[in-house]
C-alpha positions as CSV (number, residue, x, y, z in Angstrom):
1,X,51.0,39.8,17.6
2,X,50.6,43.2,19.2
3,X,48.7,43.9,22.8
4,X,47.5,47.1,22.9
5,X,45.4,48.5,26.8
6,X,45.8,51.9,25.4
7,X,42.9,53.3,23.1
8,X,40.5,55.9,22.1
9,X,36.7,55.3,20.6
10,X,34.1,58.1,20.0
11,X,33.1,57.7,23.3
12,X,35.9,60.4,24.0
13,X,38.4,62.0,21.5
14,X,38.5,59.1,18.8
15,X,37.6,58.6,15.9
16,X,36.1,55.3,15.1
17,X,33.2,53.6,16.8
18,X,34.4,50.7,19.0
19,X,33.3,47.9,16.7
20,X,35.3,49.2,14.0
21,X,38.1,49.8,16.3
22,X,38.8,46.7,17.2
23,X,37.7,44.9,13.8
24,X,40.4,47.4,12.1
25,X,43.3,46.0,15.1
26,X,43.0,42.8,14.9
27,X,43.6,42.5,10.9
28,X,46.5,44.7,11.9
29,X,47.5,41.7,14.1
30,X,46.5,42.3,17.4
31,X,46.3,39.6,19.4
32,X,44.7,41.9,22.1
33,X,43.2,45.4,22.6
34,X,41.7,47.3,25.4
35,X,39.5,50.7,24.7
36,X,40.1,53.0,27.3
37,X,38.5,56.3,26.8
38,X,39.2,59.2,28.5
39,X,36.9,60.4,31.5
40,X,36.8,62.4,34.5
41,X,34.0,62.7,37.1
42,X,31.5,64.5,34.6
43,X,31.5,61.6,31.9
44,X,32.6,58.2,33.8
45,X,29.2,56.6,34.0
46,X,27.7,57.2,29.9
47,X,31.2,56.3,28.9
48,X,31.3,52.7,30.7
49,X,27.4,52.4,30.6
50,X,28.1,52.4,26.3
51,X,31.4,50.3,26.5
52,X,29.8,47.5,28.7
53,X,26.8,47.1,25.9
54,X,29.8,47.3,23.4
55,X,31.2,44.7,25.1
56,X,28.5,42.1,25.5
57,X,28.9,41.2,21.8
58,X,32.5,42.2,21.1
59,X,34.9,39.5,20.3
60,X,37.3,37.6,22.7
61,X,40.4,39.9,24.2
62,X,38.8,42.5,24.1
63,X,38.8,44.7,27.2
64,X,36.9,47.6,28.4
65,X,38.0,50.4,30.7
66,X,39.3,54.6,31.3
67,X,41.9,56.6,31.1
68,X,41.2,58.2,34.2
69,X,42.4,62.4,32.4
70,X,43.6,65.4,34.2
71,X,41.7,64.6,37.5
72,X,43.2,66.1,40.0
73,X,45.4,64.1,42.5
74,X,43.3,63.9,45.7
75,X,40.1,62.8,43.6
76,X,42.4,59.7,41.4
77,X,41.7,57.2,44.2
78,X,37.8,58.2,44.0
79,X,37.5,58.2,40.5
80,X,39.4,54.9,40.6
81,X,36.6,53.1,42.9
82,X,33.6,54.5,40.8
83,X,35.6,53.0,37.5
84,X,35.8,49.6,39.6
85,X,32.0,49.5,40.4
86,X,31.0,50.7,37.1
87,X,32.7,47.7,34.9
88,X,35.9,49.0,34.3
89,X,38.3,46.2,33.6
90,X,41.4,48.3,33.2
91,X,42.3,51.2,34.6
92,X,45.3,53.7,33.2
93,X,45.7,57.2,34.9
94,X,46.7,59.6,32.3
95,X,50.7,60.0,33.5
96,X,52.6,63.6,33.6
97,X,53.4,63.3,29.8
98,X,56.0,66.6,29.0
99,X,53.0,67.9,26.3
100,X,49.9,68.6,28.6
101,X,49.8,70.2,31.3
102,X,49.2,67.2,34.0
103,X,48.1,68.1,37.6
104,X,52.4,67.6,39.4
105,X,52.1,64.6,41.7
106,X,49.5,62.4,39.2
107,X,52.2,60.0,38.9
108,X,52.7,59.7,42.4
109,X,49.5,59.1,42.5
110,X,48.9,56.6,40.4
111,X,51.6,54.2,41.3
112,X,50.0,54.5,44.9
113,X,46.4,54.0,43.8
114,X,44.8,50.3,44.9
115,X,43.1,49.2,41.2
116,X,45.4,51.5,39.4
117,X,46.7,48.8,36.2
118,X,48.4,51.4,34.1
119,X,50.2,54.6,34.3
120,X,49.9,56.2,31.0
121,X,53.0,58.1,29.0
122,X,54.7,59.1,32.7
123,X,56.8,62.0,31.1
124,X,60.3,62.4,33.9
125,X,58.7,59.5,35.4
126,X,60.8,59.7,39.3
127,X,62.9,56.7,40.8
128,X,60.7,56.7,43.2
129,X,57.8,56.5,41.7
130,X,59.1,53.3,39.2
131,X,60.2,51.9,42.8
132,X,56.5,52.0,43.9
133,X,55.3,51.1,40.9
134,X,57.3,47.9,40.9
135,X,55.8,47.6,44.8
136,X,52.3,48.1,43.5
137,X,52.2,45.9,40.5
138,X,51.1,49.0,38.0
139,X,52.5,49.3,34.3
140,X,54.9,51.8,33.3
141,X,53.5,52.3,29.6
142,X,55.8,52.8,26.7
143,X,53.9,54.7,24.1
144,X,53.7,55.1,20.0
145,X,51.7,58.5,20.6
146,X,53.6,61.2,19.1
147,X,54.4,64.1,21.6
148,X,54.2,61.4,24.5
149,X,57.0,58.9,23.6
150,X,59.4,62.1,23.6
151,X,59.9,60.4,26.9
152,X,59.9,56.7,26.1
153,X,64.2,56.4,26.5
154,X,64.4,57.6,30.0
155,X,60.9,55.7,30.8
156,X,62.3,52.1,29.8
157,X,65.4,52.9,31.8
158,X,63.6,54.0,35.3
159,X,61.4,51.4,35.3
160,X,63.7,48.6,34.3
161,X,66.3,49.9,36.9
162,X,63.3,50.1,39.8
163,X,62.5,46.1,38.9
164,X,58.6,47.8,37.2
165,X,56.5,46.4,34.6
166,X,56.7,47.8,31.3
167,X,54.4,48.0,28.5
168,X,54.4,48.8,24.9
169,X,50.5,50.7,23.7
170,X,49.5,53.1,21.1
171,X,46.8,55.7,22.7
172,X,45.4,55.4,19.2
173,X,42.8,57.4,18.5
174,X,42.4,57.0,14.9
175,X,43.1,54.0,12.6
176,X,46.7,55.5,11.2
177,X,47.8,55.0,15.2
178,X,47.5,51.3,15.4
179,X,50.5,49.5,14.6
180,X,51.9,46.1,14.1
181,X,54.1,43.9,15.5
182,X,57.7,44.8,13.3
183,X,57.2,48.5,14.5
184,X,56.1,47.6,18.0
185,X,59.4,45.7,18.3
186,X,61.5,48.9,16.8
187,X,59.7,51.2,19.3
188,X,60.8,48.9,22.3
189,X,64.5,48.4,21.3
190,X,64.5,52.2,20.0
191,X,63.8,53.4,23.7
192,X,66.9,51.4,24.3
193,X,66.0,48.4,25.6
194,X,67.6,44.9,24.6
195,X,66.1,41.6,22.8
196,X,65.1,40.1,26.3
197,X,63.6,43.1,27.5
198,X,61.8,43.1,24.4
199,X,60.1,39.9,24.7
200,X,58.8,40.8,28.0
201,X,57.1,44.3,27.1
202,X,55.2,42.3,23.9
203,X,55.0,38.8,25.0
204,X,55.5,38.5,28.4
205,X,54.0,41.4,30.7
206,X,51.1,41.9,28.5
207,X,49.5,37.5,29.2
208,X,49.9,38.7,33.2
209,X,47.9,42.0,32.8
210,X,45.3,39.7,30.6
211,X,45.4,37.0,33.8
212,X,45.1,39.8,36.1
213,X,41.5,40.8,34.8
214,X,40.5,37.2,34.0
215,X,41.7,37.1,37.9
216,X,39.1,39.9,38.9
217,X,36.3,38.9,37.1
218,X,36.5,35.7,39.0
């Protein structure tokens, strides 16, 4: 089984319409998967509007929401609210990854943020910030993105020291991205965490993200 909250449709920079999206993950196994394109102020509403259509006849675990991209610090909380009221079932803030050229202080941000679930491919991700994100109840994801999982080593490390959620997602944007559940296990334990640890980024944290949202749309 692989849970995946971390992907792209042509609603933003991927390549497959959602229906194929999530039809192609789960015969690669997925037991979950969240599309999450990207947005900032000027496309939020036509992206959700099109995912929450999508998602009145798409099958069962599957999740809308944004990757809330390159917004400016000062404006995340904002954008955050307007996601909420729009249908947005997950949130991830696009994290200070060490290949793009993230606004400094987005994590910090992010693991502040009321509604925030995710914080996407941190980069240096701070003590501090792991410590708050551990406070606040928001994922510290581990990713399969090339370029972003340069960091994936000190990631796991922060964020199991600080006591924070981790999780394991692809930020696929086109069908070679998804993976299955043999790699997702080798990408865990390759950013050095143990067996135990393991279990808990695939099995474990993924079923209380999934109860959070059943949670909310109560």
């Amino acid at each position: 089984m692989v849970y995946d909250f971390h992907t792209h449709s042509i609603f933003s920079d991927g390549e497959l319409i959602p229906s194929e999206l999530v039809r192609r993950a789960f015969v690669n196994g997925y037991e979950a998967v969240a599309i999450t394109d990207h947005v900032d102020f000027s496309n939020l509403e036509p992206v959700l509007s099109a995912l929450r259509r999508f998602a009145e006849h798409a099958p069962e675990n599957v999740f809308i929401g944004v990757e809330i991209t390159h917004v400016p610090p000062d404006k995340i909380e904002k954008i955050v609210l307007a996601a909420r009221r729009l249908g947005a079932e997950i949130i991830v803030v696009h994290g200070e990854t060490l290949t793009e050229p993230v606004y400094e202080g987005t994590n910090a941000v992010a693991v502040r943020t009321p509604g925030v679930d995710i914080l996407a491919h941190p980069g240096l991700l701070s003590p501090e910030d792991a410590e708050l994100a551990a406070e606040n109840e928001v994922f510290i994801e581990i990713t399969s993105r090339k370029g972003h999982c340069l960091t994936n080593g000190h990631v796991a490390r922060v964020s199991r020291e600080a006591g924070a959620k981790l999780l394991l997602n692809t930020d696929a944007h086109a069908p070679g991205d998804l993976i299955n559940d043999e790699l997702a296990a080798k990408i865990v334990r390759g950013a050095g965490l143990g067996e135990r640890d393991t279990v808990k980024v695939l099995r474990e944290n993924p079923k209380v993200l999934i109860k959070r949202i059943a949670e909310k749309k109560k």
